[in-house]
PDB file of N, CA, C and O in Angstrom, chain B, residues numbered from 101:
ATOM      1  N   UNK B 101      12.491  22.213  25.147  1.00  0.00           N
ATOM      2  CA  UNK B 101      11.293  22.575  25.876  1.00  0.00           C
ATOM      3  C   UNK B 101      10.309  21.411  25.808  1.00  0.00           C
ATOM      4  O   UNK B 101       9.904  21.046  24.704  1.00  0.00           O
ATOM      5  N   UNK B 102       9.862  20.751  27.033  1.00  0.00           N
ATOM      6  CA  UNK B 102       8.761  19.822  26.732  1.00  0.00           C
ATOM      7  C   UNK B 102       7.192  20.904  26.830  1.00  0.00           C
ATOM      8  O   UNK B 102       6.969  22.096  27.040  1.00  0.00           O
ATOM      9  N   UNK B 103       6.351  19.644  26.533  1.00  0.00           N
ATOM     10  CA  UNK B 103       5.273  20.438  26.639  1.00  0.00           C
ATOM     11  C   UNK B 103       4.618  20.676  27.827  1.00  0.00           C
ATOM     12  O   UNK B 103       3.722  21.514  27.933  1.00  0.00           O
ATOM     13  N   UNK B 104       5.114  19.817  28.944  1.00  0.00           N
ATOM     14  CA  UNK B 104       4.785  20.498  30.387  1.00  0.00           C
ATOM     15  C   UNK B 104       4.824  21.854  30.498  1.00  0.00           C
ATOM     16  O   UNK B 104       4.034  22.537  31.149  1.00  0.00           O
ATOM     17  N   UNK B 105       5.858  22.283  29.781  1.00  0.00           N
ATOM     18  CA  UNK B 105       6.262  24.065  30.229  1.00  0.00           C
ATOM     19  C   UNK B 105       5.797  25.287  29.132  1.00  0.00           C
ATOM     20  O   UNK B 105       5.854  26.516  29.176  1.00  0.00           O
ATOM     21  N   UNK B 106       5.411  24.507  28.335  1.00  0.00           N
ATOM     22  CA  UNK B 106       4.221  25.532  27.305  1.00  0.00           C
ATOM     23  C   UNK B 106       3.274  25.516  27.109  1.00  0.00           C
ATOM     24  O   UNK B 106       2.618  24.588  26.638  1.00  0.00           O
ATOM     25  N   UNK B 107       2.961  26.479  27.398  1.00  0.00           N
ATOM     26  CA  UNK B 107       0.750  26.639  27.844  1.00  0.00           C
ATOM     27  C   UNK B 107       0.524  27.732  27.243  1.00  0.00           C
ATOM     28  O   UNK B 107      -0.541  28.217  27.626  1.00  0.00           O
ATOM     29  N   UNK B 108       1.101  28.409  26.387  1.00  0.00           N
ATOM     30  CA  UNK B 108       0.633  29.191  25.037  1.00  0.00           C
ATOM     31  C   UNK B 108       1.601  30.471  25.190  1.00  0.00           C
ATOM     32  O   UNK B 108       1.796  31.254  24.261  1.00  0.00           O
ATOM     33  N   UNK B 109       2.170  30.591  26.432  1.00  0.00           N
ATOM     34  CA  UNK B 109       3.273  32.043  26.314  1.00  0.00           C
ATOM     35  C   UNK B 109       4.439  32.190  24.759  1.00  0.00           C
ATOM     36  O   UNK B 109       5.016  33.141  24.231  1.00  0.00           O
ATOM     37  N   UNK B 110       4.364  30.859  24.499  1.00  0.00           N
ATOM     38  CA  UNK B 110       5.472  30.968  23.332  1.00  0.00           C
ATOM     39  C   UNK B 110       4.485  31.230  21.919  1.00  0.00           C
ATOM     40  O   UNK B 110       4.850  31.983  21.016  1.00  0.00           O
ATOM     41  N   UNK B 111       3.381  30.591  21.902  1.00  0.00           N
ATOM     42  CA  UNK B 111       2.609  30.352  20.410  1.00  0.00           C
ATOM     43  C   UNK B 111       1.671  31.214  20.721  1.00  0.00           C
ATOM     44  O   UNK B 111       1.318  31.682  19.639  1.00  0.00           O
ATOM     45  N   UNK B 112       0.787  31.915  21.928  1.00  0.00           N
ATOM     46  CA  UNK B 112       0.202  32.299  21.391  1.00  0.00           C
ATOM     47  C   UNK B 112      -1.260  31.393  21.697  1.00  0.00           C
ATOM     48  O   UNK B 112      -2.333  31.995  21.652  1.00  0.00           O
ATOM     49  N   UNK B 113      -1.227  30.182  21.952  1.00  0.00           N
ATOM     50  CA  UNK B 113      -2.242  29.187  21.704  1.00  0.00           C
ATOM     51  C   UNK B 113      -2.277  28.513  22.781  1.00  0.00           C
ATOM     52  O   UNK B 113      -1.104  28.398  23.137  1.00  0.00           O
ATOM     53  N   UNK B 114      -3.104  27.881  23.672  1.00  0.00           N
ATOM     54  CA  UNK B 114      -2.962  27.137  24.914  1.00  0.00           C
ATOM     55  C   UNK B 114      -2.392  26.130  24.018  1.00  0.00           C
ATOM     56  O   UNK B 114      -2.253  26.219  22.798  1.00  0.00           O
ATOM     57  N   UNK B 115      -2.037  25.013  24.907  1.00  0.00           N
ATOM     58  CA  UNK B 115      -1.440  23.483  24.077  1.00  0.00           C
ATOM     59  C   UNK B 115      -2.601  23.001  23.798  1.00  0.00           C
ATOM     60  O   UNK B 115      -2.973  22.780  22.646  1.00  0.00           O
ATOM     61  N   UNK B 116      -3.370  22.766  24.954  1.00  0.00           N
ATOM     62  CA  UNK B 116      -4.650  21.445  24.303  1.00  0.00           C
ATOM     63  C   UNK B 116      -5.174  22.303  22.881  1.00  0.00           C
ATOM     64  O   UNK B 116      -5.068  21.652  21.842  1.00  0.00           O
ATOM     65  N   UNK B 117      -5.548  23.248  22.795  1.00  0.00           N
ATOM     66  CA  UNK B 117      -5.681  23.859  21.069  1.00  0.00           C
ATOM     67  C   UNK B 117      -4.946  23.623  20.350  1.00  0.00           C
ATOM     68  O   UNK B 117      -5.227  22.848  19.435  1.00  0.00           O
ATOM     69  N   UNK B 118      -3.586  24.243  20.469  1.00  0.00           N
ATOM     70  CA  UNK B 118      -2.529  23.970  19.731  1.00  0.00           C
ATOM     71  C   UNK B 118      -2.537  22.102  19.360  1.00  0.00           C
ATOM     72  O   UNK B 118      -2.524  21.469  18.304  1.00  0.00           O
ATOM     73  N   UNK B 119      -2.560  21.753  20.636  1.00  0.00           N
ATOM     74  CA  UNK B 119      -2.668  20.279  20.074  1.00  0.00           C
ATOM     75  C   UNK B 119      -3.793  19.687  18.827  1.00  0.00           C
ATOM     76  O   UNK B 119      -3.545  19.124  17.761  1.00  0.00           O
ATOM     77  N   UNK B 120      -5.045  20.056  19.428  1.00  0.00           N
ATOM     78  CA  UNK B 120      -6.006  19.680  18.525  1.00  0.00           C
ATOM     79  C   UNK B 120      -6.144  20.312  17.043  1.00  0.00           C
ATOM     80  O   UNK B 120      -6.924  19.979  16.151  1.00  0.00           O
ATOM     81  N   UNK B 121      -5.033  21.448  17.044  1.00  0.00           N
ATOM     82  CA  UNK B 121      -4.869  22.060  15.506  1.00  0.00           C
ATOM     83  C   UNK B 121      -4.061  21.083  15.005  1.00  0.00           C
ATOM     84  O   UNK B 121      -4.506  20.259  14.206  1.00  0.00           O
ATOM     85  N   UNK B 122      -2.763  21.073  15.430  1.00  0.00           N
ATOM     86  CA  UNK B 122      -1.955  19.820  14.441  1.00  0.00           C
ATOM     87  C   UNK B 122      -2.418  18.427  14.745  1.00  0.00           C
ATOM     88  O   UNK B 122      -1.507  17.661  14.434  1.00  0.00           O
ATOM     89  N   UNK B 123      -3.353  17.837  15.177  1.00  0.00           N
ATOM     90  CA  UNK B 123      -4.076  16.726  14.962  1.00  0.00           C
ATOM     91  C   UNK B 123      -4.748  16.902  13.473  1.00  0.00           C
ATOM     92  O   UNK B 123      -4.546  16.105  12.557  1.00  0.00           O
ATOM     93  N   UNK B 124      -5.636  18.151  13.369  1.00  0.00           N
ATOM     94  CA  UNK B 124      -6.720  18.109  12.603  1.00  0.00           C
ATOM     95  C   UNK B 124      -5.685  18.938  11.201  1.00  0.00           C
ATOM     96  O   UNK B 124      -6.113  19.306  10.107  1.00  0.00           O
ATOM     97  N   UNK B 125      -4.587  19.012  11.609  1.00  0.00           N
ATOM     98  CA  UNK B 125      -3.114  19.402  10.456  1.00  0.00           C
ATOM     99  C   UNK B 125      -3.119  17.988   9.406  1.00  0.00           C
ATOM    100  O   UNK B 125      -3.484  17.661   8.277  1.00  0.00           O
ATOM    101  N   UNK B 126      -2.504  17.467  10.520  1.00  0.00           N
ATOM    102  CA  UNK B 126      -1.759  15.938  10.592  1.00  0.00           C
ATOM    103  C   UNK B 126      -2.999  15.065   9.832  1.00  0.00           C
ATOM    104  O   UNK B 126      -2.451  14.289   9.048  1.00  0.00           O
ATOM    105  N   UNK B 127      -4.110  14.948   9.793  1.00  0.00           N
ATOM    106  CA  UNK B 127      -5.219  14.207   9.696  1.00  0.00           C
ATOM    107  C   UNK B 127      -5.566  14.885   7.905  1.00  0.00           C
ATOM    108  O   UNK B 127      -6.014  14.225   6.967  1.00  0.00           O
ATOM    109  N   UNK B 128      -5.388  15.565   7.902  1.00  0.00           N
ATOM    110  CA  UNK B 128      -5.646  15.806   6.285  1.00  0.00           C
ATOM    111  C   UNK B 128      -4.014  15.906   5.755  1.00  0.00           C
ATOM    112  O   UNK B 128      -3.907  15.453   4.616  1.00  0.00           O
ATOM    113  N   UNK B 129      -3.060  16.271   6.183  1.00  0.00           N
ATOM    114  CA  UNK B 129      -1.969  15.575   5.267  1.00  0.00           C
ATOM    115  C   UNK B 129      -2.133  14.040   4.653  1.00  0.00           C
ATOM    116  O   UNK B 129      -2.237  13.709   3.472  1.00  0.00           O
ATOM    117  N   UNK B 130      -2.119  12.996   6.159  1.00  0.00           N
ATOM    118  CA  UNK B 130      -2.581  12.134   5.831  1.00  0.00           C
ATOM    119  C   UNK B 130      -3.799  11.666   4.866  1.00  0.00           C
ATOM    120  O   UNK B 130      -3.916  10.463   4.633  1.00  0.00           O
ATOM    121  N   UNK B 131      -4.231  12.111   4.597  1.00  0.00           N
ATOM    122  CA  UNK B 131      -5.248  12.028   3.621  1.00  0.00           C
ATOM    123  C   UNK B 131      -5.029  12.182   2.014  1.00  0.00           C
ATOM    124  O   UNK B 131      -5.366  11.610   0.977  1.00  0.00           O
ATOM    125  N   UNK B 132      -4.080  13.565   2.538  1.00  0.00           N
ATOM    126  CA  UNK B 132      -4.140  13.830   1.124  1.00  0.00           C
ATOM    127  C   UNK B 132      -2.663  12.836   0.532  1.00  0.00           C
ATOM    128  O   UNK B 132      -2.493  12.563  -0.657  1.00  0.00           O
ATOM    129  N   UNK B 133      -1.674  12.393   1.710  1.00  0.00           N
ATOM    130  CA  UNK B 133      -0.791  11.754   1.283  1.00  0.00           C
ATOM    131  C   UNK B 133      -1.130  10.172   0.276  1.00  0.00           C
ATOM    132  O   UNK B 133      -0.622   9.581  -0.677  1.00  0.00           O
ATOM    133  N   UNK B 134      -2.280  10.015   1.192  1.00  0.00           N
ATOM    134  CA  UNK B 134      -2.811   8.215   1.029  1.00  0.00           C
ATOM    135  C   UNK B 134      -3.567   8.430  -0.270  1.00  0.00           C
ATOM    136  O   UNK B 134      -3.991   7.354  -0.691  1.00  0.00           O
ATOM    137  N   UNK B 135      -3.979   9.804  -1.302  1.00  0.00           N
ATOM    138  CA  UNK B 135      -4.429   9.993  -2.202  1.00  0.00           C
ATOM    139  C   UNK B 135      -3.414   9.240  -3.326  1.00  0.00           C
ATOM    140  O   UNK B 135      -3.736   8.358  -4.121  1.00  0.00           O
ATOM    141  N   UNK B 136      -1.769  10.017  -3.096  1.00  0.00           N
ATOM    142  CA  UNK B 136      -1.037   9.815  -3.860  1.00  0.00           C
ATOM    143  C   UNK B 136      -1.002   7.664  -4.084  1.00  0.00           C
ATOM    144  O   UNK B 136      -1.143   6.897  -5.037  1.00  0.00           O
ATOM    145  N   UNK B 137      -0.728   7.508  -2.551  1.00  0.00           N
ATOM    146  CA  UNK B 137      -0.587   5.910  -2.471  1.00  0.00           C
ATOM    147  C   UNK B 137      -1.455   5.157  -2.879  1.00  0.00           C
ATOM    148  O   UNK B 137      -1.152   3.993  -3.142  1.00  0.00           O
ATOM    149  N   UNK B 138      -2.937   5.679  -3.061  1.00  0.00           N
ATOM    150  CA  UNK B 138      -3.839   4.983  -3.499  1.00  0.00           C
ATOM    151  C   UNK B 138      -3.595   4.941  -5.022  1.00  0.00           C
ATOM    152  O   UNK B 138      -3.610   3.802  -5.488  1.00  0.00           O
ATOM    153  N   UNK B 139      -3.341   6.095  -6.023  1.00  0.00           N
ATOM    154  CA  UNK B 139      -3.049   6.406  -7.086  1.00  0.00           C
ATOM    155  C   UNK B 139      -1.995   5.448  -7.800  1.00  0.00           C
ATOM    156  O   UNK B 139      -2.011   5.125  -8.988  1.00  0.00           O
ATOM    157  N   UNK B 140      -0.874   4.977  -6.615  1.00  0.00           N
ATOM    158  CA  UNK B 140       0.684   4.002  -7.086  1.00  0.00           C
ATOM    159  C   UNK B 140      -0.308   2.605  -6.977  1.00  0.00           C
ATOM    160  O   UNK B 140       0.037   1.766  -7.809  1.00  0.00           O
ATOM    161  N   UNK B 141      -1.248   2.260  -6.287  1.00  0.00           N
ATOM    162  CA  UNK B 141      -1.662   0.997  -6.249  1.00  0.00           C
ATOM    163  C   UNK B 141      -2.744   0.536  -7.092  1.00  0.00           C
ATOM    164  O   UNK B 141      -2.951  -0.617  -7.473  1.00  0.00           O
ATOM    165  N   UNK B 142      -3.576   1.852  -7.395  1.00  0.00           N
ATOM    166  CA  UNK B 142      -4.085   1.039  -8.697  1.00  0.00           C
ATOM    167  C   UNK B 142      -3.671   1.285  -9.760  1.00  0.00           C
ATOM    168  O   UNK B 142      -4.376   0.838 -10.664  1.00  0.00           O
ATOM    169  N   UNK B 143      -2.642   1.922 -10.120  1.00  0.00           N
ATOM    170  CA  UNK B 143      -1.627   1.701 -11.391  1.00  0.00           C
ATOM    171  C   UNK B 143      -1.213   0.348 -11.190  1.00  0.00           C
ATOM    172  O   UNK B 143      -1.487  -0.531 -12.007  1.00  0.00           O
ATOM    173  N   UNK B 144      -0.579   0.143 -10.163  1.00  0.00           N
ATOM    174  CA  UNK B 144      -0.061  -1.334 -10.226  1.00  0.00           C
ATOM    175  C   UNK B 144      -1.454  -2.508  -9.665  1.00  0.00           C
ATOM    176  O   UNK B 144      -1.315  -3.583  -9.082  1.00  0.00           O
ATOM    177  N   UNK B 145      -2.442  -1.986  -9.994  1.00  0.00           N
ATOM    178  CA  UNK B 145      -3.640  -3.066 -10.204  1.00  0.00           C
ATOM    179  C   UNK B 145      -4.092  -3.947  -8.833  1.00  0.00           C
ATOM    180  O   UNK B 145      -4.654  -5.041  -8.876  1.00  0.00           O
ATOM    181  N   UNK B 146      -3.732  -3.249  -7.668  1.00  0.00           N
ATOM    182  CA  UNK B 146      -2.994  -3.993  -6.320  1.00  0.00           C
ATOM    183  C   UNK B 146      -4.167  -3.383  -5.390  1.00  0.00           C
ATOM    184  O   UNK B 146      -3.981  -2.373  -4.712  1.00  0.00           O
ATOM    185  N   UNK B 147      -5.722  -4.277  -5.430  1.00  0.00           N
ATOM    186  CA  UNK B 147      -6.804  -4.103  -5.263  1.00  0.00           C
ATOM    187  C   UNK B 147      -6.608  -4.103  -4.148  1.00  0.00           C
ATOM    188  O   UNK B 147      -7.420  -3.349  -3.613  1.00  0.00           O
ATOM    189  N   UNK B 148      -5.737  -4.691  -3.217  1.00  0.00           N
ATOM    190  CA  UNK B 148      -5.600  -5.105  -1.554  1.00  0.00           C
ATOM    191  C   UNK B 148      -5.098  -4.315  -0.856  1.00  0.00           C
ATOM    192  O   UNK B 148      -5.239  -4.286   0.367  1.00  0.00           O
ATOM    193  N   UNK B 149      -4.237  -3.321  -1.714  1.00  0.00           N
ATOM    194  CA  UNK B 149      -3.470  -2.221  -1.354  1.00  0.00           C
ATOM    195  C   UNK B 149      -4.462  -1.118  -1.118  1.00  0.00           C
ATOM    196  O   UNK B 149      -4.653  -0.429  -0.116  1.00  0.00           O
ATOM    197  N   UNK B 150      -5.216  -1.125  -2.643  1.00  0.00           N
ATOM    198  CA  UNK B 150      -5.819   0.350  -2.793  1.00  0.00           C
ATOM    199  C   UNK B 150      -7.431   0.441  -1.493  1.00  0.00           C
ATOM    200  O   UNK B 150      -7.944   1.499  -1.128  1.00  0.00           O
ATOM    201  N   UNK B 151      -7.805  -0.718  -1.136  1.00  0.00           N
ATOM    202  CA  UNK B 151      -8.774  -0.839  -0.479  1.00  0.00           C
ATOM    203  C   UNK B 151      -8.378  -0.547   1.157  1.00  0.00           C
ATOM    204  O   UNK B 151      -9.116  -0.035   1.998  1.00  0.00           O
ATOM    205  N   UNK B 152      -6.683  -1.139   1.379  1.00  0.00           N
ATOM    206  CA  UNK B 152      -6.686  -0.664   2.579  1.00  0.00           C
ATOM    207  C   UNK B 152      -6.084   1.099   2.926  1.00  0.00           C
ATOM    208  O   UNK B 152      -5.898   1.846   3.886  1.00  0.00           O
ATOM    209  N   UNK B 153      -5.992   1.090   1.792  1.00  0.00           N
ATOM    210  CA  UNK B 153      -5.449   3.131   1.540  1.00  0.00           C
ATOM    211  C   UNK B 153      -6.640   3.849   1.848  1.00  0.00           C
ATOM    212  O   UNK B 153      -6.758   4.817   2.600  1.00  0.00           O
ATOM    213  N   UNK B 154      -7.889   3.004   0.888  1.00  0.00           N
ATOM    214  CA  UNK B 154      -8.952   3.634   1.172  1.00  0.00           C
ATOM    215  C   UNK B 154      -9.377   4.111   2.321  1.00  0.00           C
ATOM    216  O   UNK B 154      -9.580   5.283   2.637  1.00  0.00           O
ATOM    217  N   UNK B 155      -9.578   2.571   3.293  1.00  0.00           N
ATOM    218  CA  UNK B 155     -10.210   2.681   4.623  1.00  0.00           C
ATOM    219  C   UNK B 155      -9.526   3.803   5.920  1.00  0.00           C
ATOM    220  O   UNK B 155     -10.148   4.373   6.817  1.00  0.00           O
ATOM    221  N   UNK B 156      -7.968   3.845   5.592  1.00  0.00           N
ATOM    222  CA  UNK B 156      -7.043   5.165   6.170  1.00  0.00           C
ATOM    223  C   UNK B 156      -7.305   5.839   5.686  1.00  0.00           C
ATOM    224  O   UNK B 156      -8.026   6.624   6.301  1.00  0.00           O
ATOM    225  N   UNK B 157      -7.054   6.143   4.414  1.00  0.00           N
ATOM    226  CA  UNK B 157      -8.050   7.767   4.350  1.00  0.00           C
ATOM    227  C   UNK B 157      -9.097   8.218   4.957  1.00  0.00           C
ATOM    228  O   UNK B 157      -9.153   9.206   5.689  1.00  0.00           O
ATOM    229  N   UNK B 158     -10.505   7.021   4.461  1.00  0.00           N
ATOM    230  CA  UNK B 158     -11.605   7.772   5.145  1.00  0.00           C
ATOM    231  C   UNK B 158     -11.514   7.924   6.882  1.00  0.00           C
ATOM    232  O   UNK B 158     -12.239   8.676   7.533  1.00  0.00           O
ATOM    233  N   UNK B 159     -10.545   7.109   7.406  1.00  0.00           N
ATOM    234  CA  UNK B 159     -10.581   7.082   8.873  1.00  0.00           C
ATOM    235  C   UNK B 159      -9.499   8.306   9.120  1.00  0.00           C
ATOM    236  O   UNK B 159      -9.247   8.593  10.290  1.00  0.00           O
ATOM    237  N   UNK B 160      -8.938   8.940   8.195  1.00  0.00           N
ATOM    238  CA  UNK B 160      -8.257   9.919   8.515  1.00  0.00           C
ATOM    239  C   UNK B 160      -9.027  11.478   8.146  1.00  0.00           C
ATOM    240  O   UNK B 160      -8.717  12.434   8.857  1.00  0.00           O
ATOM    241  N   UNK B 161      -9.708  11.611   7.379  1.00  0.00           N
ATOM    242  CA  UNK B 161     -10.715  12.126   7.441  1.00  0.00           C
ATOM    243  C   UNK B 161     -11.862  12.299   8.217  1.00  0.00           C
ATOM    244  O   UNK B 161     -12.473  13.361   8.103  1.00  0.00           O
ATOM    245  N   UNK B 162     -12.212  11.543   8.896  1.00  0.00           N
ATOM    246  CA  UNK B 162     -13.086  11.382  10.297  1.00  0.00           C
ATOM    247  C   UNK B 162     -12.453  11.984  11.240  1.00  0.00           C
ATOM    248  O   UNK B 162     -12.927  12.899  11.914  1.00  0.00           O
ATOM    249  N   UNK B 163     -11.162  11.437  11.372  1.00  0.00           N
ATOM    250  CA  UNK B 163     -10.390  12.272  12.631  1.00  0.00           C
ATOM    251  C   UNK B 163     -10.564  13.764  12.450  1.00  0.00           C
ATOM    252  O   UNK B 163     -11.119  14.567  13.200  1.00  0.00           O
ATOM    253  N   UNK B 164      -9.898  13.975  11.154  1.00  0.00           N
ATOM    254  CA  UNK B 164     -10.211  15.882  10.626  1.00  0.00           C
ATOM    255  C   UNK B 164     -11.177  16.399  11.195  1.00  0.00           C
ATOM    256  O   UNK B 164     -11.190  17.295  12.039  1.00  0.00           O
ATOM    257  N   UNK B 165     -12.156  15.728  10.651  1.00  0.00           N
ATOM    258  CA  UNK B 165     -13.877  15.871  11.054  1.00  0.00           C
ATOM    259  C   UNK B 165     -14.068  16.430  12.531  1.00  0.00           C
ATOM    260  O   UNK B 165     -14.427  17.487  13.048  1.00  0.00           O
ATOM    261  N   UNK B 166     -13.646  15.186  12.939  1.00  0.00           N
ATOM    262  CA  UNK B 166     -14.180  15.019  14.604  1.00  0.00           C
ATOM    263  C   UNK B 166     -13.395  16.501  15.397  1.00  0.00           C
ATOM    264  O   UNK B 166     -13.897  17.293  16.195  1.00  0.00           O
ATOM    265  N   UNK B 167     -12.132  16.471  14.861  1.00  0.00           N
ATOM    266  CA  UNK B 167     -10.862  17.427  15.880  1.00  0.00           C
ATOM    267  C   UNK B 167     -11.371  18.665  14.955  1.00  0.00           C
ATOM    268  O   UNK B 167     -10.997  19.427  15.847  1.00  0.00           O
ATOM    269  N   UNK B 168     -11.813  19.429  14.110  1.00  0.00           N
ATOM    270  CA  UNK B 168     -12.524  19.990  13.385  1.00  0.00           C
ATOM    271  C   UNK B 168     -13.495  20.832  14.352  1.00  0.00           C
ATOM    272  O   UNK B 168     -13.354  21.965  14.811  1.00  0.00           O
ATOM    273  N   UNK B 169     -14.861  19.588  14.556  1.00  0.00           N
ATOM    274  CA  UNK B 169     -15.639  19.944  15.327  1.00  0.00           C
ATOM    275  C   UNK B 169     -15.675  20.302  17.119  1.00  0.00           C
ATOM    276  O   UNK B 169     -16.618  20.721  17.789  1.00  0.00           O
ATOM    277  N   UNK B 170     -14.376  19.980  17.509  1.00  0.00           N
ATOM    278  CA  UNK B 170     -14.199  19.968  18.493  1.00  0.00           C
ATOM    279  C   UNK B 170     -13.228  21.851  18.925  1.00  0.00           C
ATOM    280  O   UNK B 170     -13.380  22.818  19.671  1.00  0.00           O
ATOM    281  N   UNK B 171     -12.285  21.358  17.847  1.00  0.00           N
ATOM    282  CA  UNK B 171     -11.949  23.168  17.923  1.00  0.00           C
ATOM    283  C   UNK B 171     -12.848  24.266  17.642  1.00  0.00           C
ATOM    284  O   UNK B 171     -12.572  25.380  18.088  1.00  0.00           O
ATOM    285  N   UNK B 172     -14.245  24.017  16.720  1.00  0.00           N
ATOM    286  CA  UNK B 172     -15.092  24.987  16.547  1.00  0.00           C
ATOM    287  C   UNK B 172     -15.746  25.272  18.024  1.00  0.00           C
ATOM    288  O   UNK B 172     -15.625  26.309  18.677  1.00  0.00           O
ATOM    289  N   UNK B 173     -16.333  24.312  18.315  1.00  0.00           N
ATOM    290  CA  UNK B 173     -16.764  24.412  19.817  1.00  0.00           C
ATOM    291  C   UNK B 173     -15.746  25.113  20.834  1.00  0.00           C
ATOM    292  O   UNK B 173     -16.147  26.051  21.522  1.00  0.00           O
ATOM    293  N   UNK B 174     -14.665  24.737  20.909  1.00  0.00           N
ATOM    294  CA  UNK B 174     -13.892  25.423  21.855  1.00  0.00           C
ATOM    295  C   UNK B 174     -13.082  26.686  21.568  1.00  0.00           C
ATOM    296  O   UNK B 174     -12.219  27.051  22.367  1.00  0.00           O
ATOM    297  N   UNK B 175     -13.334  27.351  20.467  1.00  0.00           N
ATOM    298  CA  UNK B 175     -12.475  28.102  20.032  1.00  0.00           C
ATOM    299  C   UNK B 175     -13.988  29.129  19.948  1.00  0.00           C
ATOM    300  O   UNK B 175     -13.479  30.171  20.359  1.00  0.00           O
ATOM    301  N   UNK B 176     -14.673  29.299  19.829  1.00  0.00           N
ATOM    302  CA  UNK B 176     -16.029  29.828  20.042  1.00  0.00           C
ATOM    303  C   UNK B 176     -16.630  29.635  21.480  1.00  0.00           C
ATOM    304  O   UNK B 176     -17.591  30.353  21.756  1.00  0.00           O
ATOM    305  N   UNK B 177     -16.161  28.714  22.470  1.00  0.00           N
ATOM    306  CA  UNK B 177     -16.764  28.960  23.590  1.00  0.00           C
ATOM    307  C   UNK B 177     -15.714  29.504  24.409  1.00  0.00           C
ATOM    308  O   UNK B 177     -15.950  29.851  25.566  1.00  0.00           O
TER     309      UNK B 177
END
């Protein structure tokens, strides 16, 4: 099934929602994944590593944020 042909009869959920839920899914896995990776890099003392884990996290967290605020709005209007 592509997603041309599901518009919520199967889930329940239009897609563009459905979509913007597993964005704002996907966006804190990531987050919480880059926790662990940040954790392996400053064990191994690997300041270059842990700084660019950092900056994906917080930019993966923003996304949460943003797709967050965007389903409240549309899921309420």
């Amino acid at each position: 099934m592509t997603s041309s042909t599901e518009t919520g009869g199967i889930t329940g959920t239009q897609d563009k929602d459905y979509n913007l839920i597993w964005y704002v899914e996907s966006c804190l896995n990531n987050a919480l994944r880059l926790e662990t990776y940040i954790q392996d890099a400053e064990r191994d003392k690997d300041s270059e590593v842990v700084e660019l884990f950092r900056k994906a996290q917080a930019d993966s967290r923003k996304g949460a944020e943003l797709g967050k605020r965007l389903l409240r709005t549309r899921l309420n209007g």
